[in-house]
Backbone as CSV, one residue per row, in Angstrom:
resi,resn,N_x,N_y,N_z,CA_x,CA_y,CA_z,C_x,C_y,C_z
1,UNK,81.584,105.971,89.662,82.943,106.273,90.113,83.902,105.121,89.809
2,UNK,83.224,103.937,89.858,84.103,103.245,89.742,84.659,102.896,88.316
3,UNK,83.581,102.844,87.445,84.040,103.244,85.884,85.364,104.342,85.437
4,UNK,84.504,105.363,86.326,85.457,106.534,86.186,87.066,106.153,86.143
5,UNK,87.024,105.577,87.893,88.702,105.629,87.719,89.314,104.165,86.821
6,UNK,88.476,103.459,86.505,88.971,102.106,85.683,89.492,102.622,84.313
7,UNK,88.729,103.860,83.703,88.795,104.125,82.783,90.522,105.222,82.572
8,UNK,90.529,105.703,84.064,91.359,106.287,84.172,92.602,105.789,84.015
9,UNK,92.427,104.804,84.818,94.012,103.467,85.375,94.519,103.043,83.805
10,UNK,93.328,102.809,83.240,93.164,101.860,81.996,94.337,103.074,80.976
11,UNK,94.124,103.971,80.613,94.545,105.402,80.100,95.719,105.442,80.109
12,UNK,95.689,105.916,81.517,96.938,105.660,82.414,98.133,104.733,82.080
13,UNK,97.624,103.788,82.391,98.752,102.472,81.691,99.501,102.436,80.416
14,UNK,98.102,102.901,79.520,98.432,102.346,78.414,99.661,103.872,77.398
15,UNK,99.311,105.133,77.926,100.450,106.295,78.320,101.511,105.772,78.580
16,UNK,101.684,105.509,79.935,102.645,105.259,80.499,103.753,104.405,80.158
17,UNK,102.528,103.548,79.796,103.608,101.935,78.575,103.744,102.710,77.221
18,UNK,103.154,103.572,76.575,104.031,103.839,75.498,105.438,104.462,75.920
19,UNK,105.319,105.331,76.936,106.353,106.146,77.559,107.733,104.923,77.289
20,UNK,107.632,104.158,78.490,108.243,103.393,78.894,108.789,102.098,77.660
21,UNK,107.956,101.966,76.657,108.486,101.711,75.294,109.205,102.352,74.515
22,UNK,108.860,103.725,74.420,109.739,104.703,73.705,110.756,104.777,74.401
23,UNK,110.941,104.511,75.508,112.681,104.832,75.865,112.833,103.483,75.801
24,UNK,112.583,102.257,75.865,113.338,101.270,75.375,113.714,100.848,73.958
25,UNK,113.342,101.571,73.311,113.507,101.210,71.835,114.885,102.456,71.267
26,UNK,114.303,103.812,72.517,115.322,104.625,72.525,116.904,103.744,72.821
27,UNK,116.958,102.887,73.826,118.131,102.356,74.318,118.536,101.031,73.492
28,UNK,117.551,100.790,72.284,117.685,99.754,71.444,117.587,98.240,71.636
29,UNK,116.702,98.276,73.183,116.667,96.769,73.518,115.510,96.041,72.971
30,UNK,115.879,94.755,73.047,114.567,94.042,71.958,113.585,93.898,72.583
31,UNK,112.184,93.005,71.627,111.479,92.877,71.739,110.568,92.880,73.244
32,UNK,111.724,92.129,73.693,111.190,91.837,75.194,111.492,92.330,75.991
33,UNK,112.805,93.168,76.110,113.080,94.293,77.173,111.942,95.218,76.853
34,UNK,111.612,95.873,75.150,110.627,96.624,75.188,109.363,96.395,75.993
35,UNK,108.819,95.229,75.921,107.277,94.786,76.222,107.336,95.037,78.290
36,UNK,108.839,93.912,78.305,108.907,94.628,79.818,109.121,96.063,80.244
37,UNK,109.598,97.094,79.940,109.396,98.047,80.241,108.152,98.799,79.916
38,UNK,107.729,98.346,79.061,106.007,99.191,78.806,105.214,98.558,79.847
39,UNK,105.529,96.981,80.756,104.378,97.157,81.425,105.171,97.774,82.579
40,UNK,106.367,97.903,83.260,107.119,98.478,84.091,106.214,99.762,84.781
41,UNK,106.403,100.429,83.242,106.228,102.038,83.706,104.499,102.254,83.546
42,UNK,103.898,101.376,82.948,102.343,101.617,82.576,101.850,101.096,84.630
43,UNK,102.534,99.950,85.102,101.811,99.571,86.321,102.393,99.835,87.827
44,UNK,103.864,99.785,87.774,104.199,99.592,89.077,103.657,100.996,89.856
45,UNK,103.092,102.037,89.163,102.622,103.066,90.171,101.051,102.535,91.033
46,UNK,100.520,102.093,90.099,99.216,101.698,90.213,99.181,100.420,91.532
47,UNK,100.566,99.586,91.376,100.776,98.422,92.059,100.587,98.908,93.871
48,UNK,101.823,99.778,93.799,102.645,100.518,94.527,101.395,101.058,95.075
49,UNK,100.518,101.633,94.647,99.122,102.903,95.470,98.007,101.321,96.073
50,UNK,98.079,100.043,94.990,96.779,99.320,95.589,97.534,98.536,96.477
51,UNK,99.126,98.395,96.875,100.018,97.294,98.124,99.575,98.414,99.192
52,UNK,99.631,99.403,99.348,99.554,100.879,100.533,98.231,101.242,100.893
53,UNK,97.205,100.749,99.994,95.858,100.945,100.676,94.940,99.718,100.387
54,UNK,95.660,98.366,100.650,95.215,97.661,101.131,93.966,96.388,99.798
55,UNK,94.132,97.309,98.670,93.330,97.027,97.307,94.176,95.604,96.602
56,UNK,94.317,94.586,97.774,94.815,93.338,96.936,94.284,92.221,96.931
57,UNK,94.360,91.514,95.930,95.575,91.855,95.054,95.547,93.304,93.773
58,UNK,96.500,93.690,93.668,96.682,94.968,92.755,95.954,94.627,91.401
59,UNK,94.935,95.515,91.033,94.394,95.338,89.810,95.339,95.027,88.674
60,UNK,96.895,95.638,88.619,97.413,95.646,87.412,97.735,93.960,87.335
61,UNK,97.590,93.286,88.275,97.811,91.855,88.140,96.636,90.719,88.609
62,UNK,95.930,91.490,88.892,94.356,90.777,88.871,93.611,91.067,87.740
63,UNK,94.074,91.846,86.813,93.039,92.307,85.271,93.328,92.286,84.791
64,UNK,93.107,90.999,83.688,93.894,90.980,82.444,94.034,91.991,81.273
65,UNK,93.116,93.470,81.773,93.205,94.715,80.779,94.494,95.321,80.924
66,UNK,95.033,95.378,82.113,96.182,95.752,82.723,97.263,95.368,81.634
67,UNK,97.529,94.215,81.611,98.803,93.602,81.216,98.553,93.933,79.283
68,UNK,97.180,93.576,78.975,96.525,94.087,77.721,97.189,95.208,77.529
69,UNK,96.952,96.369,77.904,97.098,97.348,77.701,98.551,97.608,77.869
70,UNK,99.199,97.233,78.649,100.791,97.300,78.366,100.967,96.621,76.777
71,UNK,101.056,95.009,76.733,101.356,94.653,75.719,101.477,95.827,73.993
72,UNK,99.820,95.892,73.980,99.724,96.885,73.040,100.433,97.963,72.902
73,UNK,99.946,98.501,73.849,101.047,99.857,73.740,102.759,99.516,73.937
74,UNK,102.977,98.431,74.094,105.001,98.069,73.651,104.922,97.901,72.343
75,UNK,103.772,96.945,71.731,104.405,96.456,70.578,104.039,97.631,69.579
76,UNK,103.108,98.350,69.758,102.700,99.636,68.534,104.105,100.444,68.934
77,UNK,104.621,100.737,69.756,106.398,101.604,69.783,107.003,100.475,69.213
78,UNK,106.949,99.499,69.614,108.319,98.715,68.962,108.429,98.481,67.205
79,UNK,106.903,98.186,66.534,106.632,97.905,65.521,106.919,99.331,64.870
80,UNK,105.941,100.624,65.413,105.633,101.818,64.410,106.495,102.851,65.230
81,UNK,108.187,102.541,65.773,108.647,103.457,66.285,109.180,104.514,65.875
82,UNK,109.241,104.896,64.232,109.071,105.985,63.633,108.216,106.936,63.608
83,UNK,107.014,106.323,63.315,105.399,106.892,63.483,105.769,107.724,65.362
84,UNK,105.689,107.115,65.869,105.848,107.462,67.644,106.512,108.639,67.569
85,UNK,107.883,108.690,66.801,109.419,109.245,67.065,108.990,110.695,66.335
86,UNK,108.205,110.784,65.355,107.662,111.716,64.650,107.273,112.973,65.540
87,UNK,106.408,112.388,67.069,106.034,113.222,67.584,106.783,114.216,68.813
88,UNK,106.423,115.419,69.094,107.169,116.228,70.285,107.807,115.778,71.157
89,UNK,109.303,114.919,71.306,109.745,114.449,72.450,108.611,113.576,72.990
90,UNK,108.709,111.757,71.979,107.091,111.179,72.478,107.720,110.627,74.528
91,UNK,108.798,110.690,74.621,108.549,110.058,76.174,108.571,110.938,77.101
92,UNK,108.974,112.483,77.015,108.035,113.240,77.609,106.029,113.279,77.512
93,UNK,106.014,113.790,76.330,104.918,113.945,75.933,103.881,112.516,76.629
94,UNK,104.229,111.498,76.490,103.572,110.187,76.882,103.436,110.317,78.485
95,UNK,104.985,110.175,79.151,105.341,110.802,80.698,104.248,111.272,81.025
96,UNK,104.234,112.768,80.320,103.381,113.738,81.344,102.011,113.599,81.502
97,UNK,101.665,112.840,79.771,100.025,112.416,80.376,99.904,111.401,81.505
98,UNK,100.506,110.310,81.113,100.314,109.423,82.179,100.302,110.011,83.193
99,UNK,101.462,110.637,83.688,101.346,111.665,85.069,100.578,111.680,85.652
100,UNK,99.546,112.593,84.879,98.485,113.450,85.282,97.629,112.436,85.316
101,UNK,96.949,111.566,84.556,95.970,110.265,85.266,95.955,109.379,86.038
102,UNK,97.699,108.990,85.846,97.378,108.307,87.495,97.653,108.908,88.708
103,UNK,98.238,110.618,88.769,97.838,111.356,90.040,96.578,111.813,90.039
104,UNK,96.087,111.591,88.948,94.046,112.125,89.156,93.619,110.687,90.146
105,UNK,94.252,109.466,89.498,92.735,108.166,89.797,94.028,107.729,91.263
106,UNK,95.248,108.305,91.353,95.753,107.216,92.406,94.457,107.940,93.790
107,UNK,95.177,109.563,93.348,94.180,110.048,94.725,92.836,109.566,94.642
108,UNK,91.901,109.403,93.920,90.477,109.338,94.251,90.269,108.145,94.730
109,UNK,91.173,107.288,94.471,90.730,105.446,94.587,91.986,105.326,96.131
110,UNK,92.556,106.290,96.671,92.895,106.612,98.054,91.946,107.263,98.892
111,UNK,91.145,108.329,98.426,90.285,108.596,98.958,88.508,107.323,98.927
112,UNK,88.298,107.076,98.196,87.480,105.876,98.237,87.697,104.964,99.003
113,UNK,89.333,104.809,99.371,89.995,103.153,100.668,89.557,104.500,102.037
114,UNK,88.906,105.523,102.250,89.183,105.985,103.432,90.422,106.974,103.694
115,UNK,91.379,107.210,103.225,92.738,108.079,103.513,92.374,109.668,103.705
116,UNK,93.020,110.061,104.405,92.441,111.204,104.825,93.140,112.377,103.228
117,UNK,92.502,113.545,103.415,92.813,114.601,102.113,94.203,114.389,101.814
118,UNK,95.142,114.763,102.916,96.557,114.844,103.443,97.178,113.618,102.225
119,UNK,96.989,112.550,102.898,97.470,111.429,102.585,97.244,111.140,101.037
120,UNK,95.980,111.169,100.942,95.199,110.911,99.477,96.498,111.373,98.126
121,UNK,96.332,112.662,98.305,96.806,113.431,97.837,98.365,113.184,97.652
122,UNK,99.136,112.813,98.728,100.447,111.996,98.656,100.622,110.883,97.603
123,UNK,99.331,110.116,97.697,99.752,108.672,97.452,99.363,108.742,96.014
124,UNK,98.382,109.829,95.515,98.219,110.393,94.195,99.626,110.643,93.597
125,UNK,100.192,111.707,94.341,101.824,112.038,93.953,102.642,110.559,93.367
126,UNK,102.487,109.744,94.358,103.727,108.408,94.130,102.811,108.064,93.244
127,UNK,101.867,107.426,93.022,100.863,106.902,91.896,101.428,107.020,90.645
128,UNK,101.808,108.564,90.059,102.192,109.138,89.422,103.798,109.002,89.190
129,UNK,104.300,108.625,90.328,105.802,109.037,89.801,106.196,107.885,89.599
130,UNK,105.586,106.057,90.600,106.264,105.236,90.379,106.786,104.169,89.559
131,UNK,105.710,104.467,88.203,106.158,103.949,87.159,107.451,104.485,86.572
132,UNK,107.660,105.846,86.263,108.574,106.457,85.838,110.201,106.341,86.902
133,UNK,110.131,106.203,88.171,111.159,105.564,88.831,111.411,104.319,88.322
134,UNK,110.903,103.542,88.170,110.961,102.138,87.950,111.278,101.862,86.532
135,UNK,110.933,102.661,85.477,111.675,102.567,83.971,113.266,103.244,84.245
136,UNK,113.693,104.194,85.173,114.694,104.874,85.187,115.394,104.040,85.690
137,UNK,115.405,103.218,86.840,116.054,102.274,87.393,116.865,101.173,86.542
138,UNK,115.556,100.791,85.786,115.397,99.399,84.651,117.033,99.424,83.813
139,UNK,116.496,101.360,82.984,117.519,102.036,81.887,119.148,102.131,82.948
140,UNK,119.207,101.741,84.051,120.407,102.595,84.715,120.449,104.139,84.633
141,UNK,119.390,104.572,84.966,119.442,106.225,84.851,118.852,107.030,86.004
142,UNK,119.117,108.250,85.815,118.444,108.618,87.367,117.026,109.353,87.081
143,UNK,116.349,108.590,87.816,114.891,108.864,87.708,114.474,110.178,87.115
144,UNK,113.633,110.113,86.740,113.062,111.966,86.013,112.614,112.332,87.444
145,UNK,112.006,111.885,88.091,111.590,112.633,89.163,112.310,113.156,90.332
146,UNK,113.697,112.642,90.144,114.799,113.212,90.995,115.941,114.458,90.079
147,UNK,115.325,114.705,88.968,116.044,115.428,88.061,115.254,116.071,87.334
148,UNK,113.970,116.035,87.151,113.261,116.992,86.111,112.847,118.362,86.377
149,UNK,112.035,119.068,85.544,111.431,120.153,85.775,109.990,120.082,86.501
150,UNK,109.938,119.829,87.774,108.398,119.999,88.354,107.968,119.007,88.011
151,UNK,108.050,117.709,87.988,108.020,116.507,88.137,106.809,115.875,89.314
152,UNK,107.487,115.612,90.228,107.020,114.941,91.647,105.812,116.477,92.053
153,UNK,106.002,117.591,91.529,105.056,118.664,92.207,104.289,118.702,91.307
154,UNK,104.350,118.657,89.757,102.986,118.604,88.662,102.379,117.802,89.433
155,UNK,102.759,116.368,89.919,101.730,115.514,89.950,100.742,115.357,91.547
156,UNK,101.626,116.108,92.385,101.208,116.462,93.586,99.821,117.244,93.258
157,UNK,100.093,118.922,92.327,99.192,119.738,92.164,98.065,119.201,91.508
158,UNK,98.217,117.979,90.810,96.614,117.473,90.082,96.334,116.450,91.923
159,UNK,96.751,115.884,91.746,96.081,115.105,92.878,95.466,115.978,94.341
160,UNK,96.138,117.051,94.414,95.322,118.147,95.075,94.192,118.737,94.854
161,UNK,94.056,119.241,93.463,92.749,119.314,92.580,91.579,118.490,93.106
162,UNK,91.860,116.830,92.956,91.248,115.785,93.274,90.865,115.753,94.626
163,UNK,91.647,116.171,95.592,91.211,116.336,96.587,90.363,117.602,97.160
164,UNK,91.068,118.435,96.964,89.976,119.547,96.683,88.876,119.644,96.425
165,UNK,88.508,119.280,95.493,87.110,118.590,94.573,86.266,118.075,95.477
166,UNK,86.775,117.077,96.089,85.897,115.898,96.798,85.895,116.465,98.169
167,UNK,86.881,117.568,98.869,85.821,117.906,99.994,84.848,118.812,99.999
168,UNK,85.541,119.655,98.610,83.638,120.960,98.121,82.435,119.936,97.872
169,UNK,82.751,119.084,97.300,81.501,117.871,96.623,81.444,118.006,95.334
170,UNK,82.185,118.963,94.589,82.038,118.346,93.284,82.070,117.737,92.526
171,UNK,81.366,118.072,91.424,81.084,116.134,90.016,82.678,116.148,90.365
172,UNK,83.060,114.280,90.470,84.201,113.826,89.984,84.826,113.848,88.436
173,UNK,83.745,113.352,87.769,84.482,113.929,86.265,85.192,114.988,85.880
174,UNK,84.066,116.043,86.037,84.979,117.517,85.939,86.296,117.639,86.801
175,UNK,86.683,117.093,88.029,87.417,116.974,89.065,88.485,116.483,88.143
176,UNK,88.147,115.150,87.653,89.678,114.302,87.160,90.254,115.010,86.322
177,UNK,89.260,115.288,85.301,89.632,115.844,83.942,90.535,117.903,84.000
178,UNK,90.077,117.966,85.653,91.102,119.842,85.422,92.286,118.884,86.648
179,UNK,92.227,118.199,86.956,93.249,117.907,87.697,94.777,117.022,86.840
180,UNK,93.837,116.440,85.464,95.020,115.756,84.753,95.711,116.718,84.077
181,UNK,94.790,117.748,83.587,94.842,119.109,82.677,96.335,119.671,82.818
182,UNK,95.877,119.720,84.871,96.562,121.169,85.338,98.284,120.171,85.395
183,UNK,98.370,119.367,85.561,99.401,118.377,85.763,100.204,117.997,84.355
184,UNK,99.452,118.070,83.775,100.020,117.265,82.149,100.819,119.412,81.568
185,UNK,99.506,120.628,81.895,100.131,121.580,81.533,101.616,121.824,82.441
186,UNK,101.152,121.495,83.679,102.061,122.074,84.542,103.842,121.574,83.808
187,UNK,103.679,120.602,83.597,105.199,119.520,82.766,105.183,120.220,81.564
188,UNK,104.069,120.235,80.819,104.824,121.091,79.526,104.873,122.587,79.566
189,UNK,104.940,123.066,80.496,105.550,124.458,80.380,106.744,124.274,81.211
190,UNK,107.040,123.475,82.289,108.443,123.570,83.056,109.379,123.142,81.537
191,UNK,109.052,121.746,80.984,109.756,121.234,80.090,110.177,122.561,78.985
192,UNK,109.493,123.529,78.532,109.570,123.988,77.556,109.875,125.493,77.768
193,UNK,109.676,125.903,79.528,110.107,126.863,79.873,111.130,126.804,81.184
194,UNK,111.988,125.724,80.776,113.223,125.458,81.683,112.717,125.430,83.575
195,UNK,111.255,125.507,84.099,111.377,125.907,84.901,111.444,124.574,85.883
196,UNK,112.076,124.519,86.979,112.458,123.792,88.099,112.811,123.900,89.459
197,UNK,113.139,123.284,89.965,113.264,123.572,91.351,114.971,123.760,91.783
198,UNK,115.001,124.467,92.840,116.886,124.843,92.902,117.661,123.250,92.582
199,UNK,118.522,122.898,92.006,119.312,122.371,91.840,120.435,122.012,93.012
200,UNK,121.062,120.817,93.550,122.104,120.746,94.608,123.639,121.084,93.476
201,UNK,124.086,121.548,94.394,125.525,121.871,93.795,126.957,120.998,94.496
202,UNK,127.522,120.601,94.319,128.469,119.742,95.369,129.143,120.885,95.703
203,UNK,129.470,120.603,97.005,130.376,121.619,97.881,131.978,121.880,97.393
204,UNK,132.045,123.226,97.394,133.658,123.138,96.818,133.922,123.557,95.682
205,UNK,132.380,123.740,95.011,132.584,124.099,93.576,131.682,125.053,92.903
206,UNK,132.639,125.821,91.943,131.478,127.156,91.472,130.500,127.080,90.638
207,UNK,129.611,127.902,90.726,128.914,127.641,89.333,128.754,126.955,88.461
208,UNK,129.831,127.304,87.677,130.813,126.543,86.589,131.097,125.260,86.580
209,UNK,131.127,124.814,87.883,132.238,122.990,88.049,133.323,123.254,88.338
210,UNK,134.060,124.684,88.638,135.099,124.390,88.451,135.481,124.932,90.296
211,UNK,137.143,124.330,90.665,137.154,124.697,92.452,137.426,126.212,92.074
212,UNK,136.536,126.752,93.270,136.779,127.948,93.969,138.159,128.670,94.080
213,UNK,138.602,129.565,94.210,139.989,129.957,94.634,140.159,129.576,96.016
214,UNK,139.258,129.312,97.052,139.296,129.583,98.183,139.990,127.838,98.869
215,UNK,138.904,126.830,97.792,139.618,125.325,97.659,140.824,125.239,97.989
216,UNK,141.106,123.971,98.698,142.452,123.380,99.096,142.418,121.759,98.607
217,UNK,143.248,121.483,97.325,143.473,119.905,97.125,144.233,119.478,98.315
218,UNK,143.680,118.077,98.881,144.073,117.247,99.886,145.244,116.967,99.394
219,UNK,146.489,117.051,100.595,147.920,116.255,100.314,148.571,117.248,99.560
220,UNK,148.867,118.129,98.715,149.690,119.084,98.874,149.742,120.237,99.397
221,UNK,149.136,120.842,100.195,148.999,121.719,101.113,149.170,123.186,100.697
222,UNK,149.169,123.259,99.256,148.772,124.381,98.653,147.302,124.713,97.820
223,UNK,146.971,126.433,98.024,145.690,126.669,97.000,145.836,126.329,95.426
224,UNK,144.790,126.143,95.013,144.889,125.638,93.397,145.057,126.838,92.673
């Protein structure tokens, strides 16, 4: 098990840091904004799940594979960012795997500290999302997970899987591997079939963006 999820984290990261490279090279910053944002988005989820259950210091800064595996994966986007750019929307595509492995290994290595299903399963969710907050922040942008298609719930539904799994007793392998599956599919069909969750609308305004007939602009005391 413990291979298992090392191998996972390890994956994980190194996804995640391409992710998080491809949009810095997207925003055209150099060398070293790139390298920092690939390890940004490859660790702070991982950080974030081992500060909350107590696993410190956090592997991504106790293992020098950690920071390894960022490095690499910045400088192969920064060097071969054509090669990268070639592929399906690569910082989705990168995104959603990562996703799905570190909501597979955040939950199991929550459930391994003791956390009950409930919880596990939560901290799987953030596992998953908090690298990708933390590149959005970096860029000045608003997080994918406060704006995407099934985002924060793909990664909920694999880490449920994971939990699931482990109170029937089944093999963990098979466990990780339909739980990253169902998480990595779940993003590319919202992505590719628009689907999401209701949208907020600001008050006052139609559909469209535009005011209502019913609207009153402040200070002249007539309808628009």
């Amino acid at each position: 098990m413990h291979t298992l999820l090392l191998v996972l984290d390890l994956v994980g990261t190194f996804v995640f840091a391409l992710s998080g490279a491809a949009a810095g090279v997207k925003r055209r910053l150099d060398l070293f904004g790139v390298l920092v944002l690939a390890f940004v988005a490859g660790n702070v989820g991982g950080i974030i799940r081992d500060l909350l259950i107590g696993a410190v210091p956090p592997a991504a800064i106790s293992d020098w594979r950690y920071l390894a595996v960022s490095l690499v994966a910045g400088l192969i986007t920064f060097w071969w960012a054509s090669a990268v750019d070639r592929l399906w929307s690569p910082v989705l595509l990168f995104d959603g795997a990562g996703l799905g492995l570190f909501a597979v290994s955040g939950a199991q290595k929550a459930l391994d500290y003791g956390l009950d299903p409930v919880m596990a399963a939560l901290l799987g969710m953030l596992t998953g999302i908090g690298g990708g907050i933390a590149r959005g922040v970096l860029l000045a942008e608003i997080p994918t997970v406060l704006r995407a298609d099934l985002y924060a719930v793909a990664a909920l539904a694999g880490a449920a899987v994971v939990v699931v799994g482990n109170v029937l007793g089944l093999p963990s392998a098979a466990v990780a591997v339909a739980g990253s599956l169902l998480c990595f599919g779940l993003r590319l069909f919202a992505i590719r079939g628009g689907w999401r969750l209701p949208v907020a609308k600001p008050p006052g305004r139609s559909d469209t963006g535009r005011p209502r007939p019913d609207d009153h602009h402040e200070g002249d005391g007539k309808a628009p």
